[in-house]
N, C-alpha and C positions, 0 to 999 in steps of 0.2 A: 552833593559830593559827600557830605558826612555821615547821610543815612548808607550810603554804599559803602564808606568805609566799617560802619557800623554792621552790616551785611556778613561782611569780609569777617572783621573780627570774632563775629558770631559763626562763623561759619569752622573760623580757625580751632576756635575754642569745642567747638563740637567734636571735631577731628582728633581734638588732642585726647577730650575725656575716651571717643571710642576707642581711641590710640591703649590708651592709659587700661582700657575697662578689658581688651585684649589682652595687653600683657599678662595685666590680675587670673584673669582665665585662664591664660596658655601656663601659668605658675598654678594656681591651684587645682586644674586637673590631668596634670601631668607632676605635681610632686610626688607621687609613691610611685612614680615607671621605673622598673627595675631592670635591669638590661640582665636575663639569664643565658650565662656565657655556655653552660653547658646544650643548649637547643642551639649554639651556631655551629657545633662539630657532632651532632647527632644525624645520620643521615638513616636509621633505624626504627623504623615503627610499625604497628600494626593495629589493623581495623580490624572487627569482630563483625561477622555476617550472621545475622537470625533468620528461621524461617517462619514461614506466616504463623507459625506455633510457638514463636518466641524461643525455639532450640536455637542453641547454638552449632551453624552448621561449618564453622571452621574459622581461624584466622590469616588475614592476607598480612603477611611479615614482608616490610620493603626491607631485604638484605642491602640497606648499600655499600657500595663499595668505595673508598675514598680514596682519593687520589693525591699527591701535594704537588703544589703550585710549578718549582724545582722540575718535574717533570715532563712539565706542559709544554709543549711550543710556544713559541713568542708569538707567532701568527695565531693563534688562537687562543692567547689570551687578548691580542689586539681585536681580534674579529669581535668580541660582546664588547671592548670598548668602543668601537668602531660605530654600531649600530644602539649598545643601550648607552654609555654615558661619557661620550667623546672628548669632556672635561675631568675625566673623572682622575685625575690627577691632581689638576688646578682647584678642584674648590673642599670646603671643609666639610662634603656630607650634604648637603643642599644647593644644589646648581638653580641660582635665584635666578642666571642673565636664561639656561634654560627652561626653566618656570613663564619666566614674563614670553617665551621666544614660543611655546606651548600655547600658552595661553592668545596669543595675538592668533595665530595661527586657527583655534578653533575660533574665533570670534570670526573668522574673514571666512571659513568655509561653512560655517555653521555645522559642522559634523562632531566635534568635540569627541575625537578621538585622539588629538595627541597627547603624549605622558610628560609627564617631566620630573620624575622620579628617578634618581640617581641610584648607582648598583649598588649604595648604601642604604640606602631607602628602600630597594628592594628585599636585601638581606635580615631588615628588622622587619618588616611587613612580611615575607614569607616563613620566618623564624619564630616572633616574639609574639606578635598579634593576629587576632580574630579577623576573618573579612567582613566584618561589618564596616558600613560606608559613614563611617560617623565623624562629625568636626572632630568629639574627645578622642577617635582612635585612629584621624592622622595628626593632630595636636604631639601625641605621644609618639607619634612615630618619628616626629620631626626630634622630639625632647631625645628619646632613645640613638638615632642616627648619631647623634652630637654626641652622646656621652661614647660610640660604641668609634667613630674615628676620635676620640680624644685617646682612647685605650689600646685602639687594634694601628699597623699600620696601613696602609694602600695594599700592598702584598698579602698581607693576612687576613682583611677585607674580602677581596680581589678571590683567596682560595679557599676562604667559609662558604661565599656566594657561587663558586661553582661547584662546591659540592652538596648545595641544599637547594638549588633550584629546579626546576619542575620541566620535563623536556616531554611528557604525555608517556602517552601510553605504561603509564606507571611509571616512568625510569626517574628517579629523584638522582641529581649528580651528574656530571659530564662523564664519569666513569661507568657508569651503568649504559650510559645513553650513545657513548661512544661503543662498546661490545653490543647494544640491544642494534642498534641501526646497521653499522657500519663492520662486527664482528673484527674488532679491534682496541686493544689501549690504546688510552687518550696520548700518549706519546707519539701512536705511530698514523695521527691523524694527519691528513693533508690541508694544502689552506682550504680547498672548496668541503670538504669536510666541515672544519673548522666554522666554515661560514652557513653551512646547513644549522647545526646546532646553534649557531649564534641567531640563527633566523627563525629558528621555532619558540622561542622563549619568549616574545612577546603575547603570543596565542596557542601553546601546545598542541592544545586538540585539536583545535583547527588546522593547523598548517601538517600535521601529523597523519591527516586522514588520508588515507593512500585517492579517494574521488578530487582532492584539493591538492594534487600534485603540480599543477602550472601554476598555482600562486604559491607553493613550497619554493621552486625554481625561481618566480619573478624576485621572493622576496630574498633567497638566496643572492640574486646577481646584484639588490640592492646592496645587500652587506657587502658586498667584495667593491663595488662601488664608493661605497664609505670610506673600508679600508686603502683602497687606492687614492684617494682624494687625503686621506689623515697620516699619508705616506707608509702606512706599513706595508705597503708590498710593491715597492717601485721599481723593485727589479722582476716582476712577472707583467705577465702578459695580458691585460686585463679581459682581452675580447677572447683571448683563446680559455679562460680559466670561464668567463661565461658561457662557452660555446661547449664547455665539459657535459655532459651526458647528468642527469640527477639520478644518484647510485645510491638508493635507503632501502634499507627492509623494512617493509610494511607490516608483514603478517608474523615476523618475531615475537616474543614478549614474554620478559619475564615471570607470569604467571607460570605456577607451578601446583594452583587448586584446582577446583572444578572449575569447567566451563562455564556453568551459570558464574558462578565469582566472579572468574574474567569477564561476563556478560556485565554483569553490576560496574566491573570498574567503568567499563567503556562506558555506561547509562552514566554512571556518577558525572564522567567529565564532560560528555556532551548534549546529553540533556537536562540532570539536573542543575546545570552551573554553580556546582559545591567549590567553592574553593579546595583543590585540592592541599596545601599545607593545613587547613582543617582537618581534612580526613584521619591525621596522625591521633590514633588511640582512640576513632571513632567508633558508633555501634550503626551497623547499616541493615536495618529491617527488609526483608522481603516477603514477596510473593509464593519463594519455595514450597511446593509440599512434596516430602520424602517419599510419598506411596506414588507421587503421578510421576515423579522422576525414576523410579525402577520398573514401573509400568512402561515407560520410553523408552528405555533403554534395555529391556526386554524384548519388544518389540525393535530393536535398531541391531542388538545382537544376532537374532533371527536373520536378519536381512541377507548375510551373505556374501561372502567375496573380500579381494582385497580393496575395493572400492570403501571410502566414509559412508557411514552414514548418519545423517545429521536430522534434529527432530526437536521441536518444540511445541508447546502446549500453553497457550491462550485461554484464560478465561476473564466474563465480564467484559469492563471496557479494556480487554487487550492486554489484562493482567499477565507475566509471564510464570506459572506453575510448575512445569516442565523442562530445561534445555540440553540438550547433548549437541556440539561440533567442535573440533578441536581447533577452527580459526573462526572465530563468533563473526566478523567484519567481511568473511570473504563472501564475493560477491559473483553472480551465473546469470545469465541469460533465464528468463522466465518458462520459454517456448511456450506449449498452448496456455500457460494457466493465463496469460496475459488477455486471452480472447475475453469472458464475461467485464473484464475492468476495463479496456479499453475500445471493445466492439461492443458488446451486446448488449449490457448494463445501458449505456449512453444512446444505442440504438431505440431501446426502449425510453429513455428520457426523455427523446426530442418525437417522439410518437413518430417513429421509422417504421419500427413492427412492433409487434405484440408476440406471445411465446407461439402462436398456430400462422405466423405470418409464412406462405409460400414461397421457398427459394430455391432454383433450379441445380442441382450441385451437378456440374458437367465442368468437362472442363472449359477453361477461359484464357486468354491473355489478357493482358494490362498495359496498353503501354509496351510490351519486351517483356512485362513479367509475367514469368508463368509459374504459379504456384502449384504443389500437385497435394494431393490428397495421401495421408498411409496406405500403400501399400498399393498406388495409384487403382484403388476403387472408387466409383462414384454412384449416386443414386438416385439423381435425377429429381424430380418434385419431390420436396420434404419440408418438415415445417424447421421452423428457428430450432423450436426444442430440440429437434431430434440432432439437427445439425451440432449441436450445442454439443448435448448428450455420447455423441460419437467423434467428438471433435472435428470434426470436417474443416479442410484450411480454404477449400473453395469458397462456400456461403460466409466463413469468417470473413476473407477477401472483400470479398463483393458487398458484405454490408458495410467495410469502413472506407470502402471507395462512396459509397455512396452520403455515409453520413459527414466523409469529409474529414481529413486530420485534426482541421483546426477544431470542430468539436470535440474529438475525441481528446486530442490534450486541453479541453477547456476540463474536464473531469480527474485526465490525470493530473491535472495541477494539485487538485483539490485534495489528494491524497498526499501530496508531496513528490511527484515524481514528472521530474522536468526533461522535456526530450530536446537532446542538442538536435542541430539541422540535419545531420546526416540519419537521426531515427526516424525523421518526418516522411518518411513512405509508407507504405503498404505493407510491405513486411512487417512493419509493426504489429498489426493483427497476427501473427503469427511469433510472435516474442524474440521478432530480432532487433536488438535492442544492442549498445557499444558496449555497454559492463552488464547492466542486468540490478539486481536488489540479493542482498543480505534473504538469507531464509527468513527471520525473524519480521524484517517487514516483509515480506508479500505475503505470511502467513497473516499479521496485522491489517494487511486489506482485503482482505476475505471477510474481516471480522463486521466490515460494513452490511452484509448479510443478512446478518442475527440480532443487527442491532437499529433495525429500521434506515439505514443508508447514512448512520454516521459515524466516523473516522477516529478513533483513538490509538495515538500514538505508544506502539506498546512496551511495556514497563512489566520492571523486574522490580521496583523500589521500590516501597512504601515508604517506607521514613527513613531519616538520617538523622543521629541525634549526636551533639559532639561529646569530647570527653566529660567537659562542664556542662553537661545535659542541655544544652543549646540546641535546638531542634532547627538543623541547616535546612533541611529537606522535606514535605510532607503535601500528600497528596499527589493525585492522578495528572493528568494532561484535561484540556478541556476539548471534548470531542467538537468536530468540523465536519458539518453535514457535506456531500458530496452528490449522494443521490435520492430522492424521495425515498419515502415507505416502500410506498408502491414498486417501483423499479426495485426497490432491495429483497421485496418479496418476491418480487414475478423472476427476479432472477435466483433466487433460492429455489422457486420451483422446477426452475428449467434444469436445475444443478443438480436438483434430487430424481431427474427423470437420466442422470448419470450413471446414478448408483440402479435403479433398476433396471438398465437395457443399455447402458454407453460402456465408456470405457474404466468407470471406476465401480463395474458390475458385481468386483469381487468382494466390497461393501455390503453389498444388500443382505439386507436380514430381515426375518420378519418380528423380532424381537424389536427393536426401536428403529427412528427414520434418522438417515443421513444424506447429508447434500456434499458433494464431492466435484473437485475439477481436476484430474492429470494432464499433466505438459512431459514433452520433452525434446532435450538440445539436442542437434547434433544435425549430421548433415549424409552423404552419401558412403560417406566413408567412414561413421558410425558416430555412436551417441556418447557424449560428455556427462552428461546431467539426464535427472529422473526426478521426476514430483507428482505429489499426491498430496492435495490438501481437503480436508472434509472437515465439517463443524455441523452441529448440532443447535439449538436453541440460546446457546449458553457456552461452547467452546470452540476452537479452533485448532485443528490439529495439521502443522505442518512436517512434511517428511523429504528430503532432497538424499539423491545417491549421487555421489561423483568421487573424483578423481583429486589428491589436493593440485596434481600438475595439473589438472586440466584433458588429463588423457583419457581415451579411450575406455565408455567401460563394455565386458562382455556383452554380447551380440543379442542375449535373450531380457536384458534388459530394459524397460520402457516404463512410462509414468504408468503404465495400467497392469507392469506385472511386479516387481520388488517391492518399491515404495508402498502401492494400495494394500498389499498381501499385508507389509510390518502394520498398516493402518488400520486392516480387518483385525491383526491382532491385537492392537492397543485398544481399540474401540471395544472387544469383546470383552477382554480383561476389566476394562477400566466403567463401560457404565454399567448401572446396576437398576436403570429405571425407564420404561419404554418411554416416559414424557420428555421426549427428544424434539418434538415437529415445532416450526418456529409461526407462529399464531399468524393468523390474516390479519393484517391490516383494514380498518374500515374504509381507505382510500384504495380497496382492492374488490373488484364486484364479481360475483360469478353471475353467467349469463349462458342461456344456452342458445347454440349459434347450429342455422338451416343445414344441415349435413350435407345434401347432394350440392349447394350453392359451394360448399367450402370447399369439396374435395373435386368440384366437373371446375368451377369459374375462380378460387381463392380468396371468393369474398364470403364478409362477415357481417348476414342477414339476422338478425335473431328469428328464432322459429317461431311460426306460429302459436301462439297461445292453444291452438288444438291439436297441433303435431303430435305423433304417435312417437312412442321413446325413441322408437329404429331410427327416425327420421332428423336427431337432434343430436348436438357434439356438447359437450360442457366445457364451458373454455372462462378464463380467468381475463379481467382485463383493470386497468387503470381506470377510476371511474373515469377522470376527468377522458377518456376516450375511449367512454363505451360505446358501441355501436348505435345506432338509433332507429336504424331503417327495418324493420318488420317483414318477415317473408306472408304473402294473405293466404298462400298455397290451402290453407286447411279452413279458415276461417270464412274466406269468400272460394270455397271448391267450384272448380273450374274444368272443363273438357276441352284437352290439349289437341286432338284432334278426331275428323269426323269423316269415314267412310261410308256415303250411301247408296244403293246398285239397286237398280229395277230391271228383272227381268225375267221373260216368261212368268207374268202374272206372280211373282217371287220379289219382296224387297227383303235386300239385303242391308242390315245396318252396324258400319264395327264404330263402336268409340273408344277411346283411347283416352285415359286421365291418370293422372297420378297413383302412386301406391295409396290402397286403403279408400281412392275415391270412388265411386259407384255412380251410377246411372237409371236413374228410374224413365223407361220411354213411353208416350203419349199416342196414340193413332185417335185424333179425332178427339183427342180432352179424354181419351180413355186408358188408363194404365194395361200396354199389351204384354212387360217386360222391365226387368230388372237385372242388370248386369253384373249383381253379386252372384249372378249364375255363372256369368261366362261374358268377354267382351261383343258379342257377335251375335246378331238376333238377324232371324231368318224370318218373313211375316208371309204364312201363307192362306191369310184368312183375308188378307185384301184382296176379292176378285170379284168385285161386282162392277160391270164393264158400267165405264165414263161417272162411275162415281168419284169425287174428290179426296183424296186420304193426305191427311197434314198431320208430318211425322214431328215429336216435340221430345226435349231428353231435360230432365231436371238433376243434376250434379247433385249428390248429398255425400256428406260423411259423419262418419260415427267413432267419437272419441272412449268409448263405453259408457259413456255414463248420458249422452246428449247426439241427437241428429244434427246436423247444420247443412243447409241447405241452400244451393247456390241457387244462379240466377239460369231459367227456363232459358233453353237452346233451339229453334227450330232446325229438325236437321232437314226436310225436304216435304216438296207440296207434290202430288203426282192424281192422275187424272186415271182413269184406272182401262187402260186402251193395252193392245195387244204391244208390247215392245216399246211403251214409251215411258218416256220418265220428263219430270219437269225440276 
């Protein structure tokens, strides 16, 4: 009993020093925290953009607009207390009974995502300090909170924190964010309003993104839930205020720079995970370069009409060089460009076909569905390539019926691009899709092409360095293989057989090689969208025309006439060097395959090692599924067939063998004839009556350089009698 209490004791005493050795800590590196009053009414600042030249190529000035408290609705100042800090009355800056109520909560789901950060706590963490995750710099946030409700009151608190916190899409302030969404003062906001904004602030970017609209809504109907439960709205209706419609502008925003700018902000928030209240008086490094952006936009002025048009420029792993759109986020249907990413690429993965594989373009049903071809032409036997090459939506069809959905989104996964159920048909091979992708990515999955089949997310950033030279941000994405070498070249091949005879023809130069795919939207009642994307060794240049409604554009319109024409232009301007061709992979074999086998039967023989040129196709393939099987046509030459006729003392003998083979004939072990004359030997020196003539034909061929010599054929034995033959 005494050693346990002795346990005990020791145990108490342990508790206390760490007790004791905490305090000491939480007092010495939190005594010089200095609460700067003037960063809790500053809602004002601005970030500096470089280009990859280190210019400075403009600054983003957040104008805010500030609001006072006085003005607010009571409903919507309950709405953030509702969902962020529902004690936030009751306690002094540190909600501890929420802390411990946080903390239980992730221990039991294992997900450790609840907070328990009071809207005091928010307002000196998004105000006064850095996001770094450090004990010293929530130690200080806890020291700071204490001194800033010992000074400010709940109200004054209360209308610091809504005018400095962070609602995406740049808007810093409920006043900003209230005109950016909703095109209205925060005065004249309603409750489900109210509960929109109170429902983005835990994650901006996320809940802000117009593709995460049903978790915007779910987490909206939470908040209103809150507030009904913490009595602010007991005289509404709570199921008719969830059943309200979710009414936000998405594609608004206070940018007022270049569209790249706007591009960088949108990268800043959702890919780099910058803390945004860092970004205040930061320097944000990019990709830009000023000659490939007037070069685009050159080429996008050209274009034509009152239709947009929109254009960016990749290089490397997906670097962005170039952008012109005036809604960076907005997002179209792919139409064909969709075929080599999710048919033909994957087709070739799972060794379906190869670029010379035979497919019947006629028409077809499905099921009910009947896809049709532009301009309902069809053409009957063709290979992949060519299908590829001229977009054809038939052989699209039919090769992802056959390889199957479930493969083909095994591949889109791996880009990033997830198909709800309703995408999972067959249309999909023809880029009918519910929303469709941003210009910028599907320009980015092209880039799998040129870069042996793997995937880099693409970026406008470089670095992000803060005002105290803190380097928030630095470096690329790590590229995600998708599709072999092999397949990223065989289908770069088929791409570039676009630009010489398909639909992206008006490419072709003989100055340097490009590989090119045009798609487009629309339907019988005309086209939405137009594309045209092509890339080189080393870039990727995508081009989209539309409509910002969505509407209609002019009739002579299509991926293979506006977009390709702006792209001949830029492409001619912009390179200055023919080494454009993107290298063979050593997992990529060239082979030459029996010509008459390929194009009478659609099989892949390799020719004869004695095959005459006429007789052979050069065709490209995957080693791991190089043909194996040898055509002997040349090697062991052969006599396809054998005509022999006696009569009136006259043999007649026709042979028949392949192009270039020949026949040397025998009477009796004696050479009488040679069929490099002619196939047809007429013998009129056999006529000694009841002698025996035994007719013999030896196959030879001649590659130039060597005879090869088949195997002896008797073609007939005859007895030498008036009208007989044996």
């Amino acid at each position: 009993m005494k050693k346990f209490a002795k346990i005990i004791l020791f145990l108490f005493l342990l508790l206390f020093i760490l007790c004791a050795a905490g305090v000491i800590y939480y007092h010495v590196v939190t005594m010089n925290a200095k609460l700067d009053e003037s960063k809790l009414i500053s809602v004002s600042d601005s970030t500096e953009f470089y280009d990859l030249n280190g210019k400075n190529m403009g600054s983003y000035v957040k104008n805010g607009k500030k609001t006072s408290i006085e003005t607010i609705p009571e409903y919507t100042l309950n709405a953030f207390i509702a969902i962020e800090d529902k004690n936030f009355y009751k306690h002094n800056g540190i909600d501890y009974k929420g802390i411990l109520r946080a903390t239980v909560k992730d221990l039991m789901s294992f997900s450790f995502k609840e907070g328990g950060s009071t809207i005091s706590q928010q307002l000196i963490k998004n105000t006064q300090l850095s996001g770094e995750k450090t004990i010293k710099r929530k130690l200080t946030e806890i020291r700071l909170t204490g001194k800033l409700e010992q000074k400010y009151s709940k109200k004054e608190i209360l209308e610091y924190y809504l005018n400095t916190v962070y609602f995406g899409k740049s808007y810093y302030g409920i006043e900003n964010a209230a005109q950016g969404y909703f095109d209205k003062k925060t005065e004249n906001l309603t409750v489900n309003e109210s509960a929109v904004l109170a429902a983005v602030v835990k994650s901006p970017n996320y809940y802000t993104s117009e593709s995460n609209g049903e978790k915007l809504l779910s987490r909206r109907n939470l908040v209103l839930e809150k507030m009904f439960e913490q009595g602010y709205i007991k005289g509404y209706d709570l199921n008719k205020l969830k059943n309200e419609k979710l009414k936000i502008n998405y594609s608004k925003s206070p940018d007022k720079n270049s569209p790249y700018i706007s591009l960088c902000q949108t990268e800043l928030s959702e890919y780099c995970h910058v803390n945004p209240y860092e970004l205040k008086n930061a320097h944000v490094y990019t990709y830009f370069e000023e000659s490939d952006q007037k070069k685009l936009l050159a080429a996008l002025n050209n274009s034509g009409g009152s239709h947009t048009g929109n254009g960016v420029l990749m290089k490397d792993k997906n670097h962005i060089s170039a952008f012109y759109s005036p809604y960076p986020l907005s997002v179209c249907q792919p139409g064909s460009t969709i075929k080599p990413l999710a048919v033909y690429s994957p087709s070739l993965e799972e060794n379906l076909i190869n670029e010379n594989t035979i497919i019947n373009d006629e028409k077809t049903e499905f099921s009910g569905y009947k896809p049709k071809n532009y301009n309902n032409r069809y053409y009957g036997r063709i290979s992949a390539k060519t299908a590829l090459s001229k977009s054809l939506n038939i052989p699209a069809v039919k090769l992802l019926n056959s390889l199957g959905i479930d493969k083909s989104e095994k591949y889109l996964k791996r880009l990033g691009i997830n198909l709800s159920d309703d995408e999972k048909g067959l249309s999909l091979a023809l880029g009918g899709m519910k929303n469709g992708f941003t210009l910028t990515d599907l320009t980015s999955f092209y880039g799998i092409y040129r870069s042996g089949g793997i995937y880099y997310k693409p970026s406008a950033i470089k670095k992000v360095v803060s005002k105290s030279g803190r380097v928030l941000y630095s470096g690329s994405f790590y590229g995600r293989r998708v599709f072999s070498d092999a397949t990223a070249y065989l289908t770069a091949d088929m791409l570039s057989e676009s630009v010489k005879s398909g639909t992206s023809s008006k490419l072709n130069s003989d100055k340097f090689t490009l590989y090119a795919k045009t798609g487009t939207v629309g339907s019988e009642n005309g086209n939405t969208a137009a594309y045209s994307v092509s890339f080189t060794n080393n870039e990727t240049l995508g081009i989209r025309l539309n409509n910002a409604d969505n509407s209609y554009l002019p009739s002579f319109i299509t991926g293979s006439s506006v977009p390709t024409e702006a792209a001949a232009e830029f492409w001619n301007s912009y390179l200055k060097t023919s080494d454009t061709e993107i290298k063979m992979p050593g997992s990529v074999k060239e082979a030459y395959i029996d010509k008459d086998e390929y194009l009478n039967n659609g099989k892949f023989l390799l020719a004869d090692d004695y095959a005459p040129e006429s007789t052979k196709i050069r065709m490209l393939f995957d080693k791991k599924f190089l043909p194996t099987e040898k055509s002997p046509k040349y090697s062991s030459p052969e006599i396809s067939d054998i005509e022999f006729y006696y009569k009136d003392s006259v043999v007649k003998i026709k042979i028949t063998a392949l192009k270039n083979v020949y026949s040397k004939i025998y009477r009796n072990d004696e050479e009488v004839y040679d069929t490099a004359a002619g196939n047809v030997f007429y013998d009129y020196n056999a006529n000694t009556t009841n002698e025996t003539y035994i007719y013999e034909a030896v196959p030879y061929f001649f590659n130039g350089e060597k005879t090869i010599v088949g195997k002896k054929v008797v073609l007939g034995k005859i007895k030498m009698q008036k009208r007989d033959i044996a």
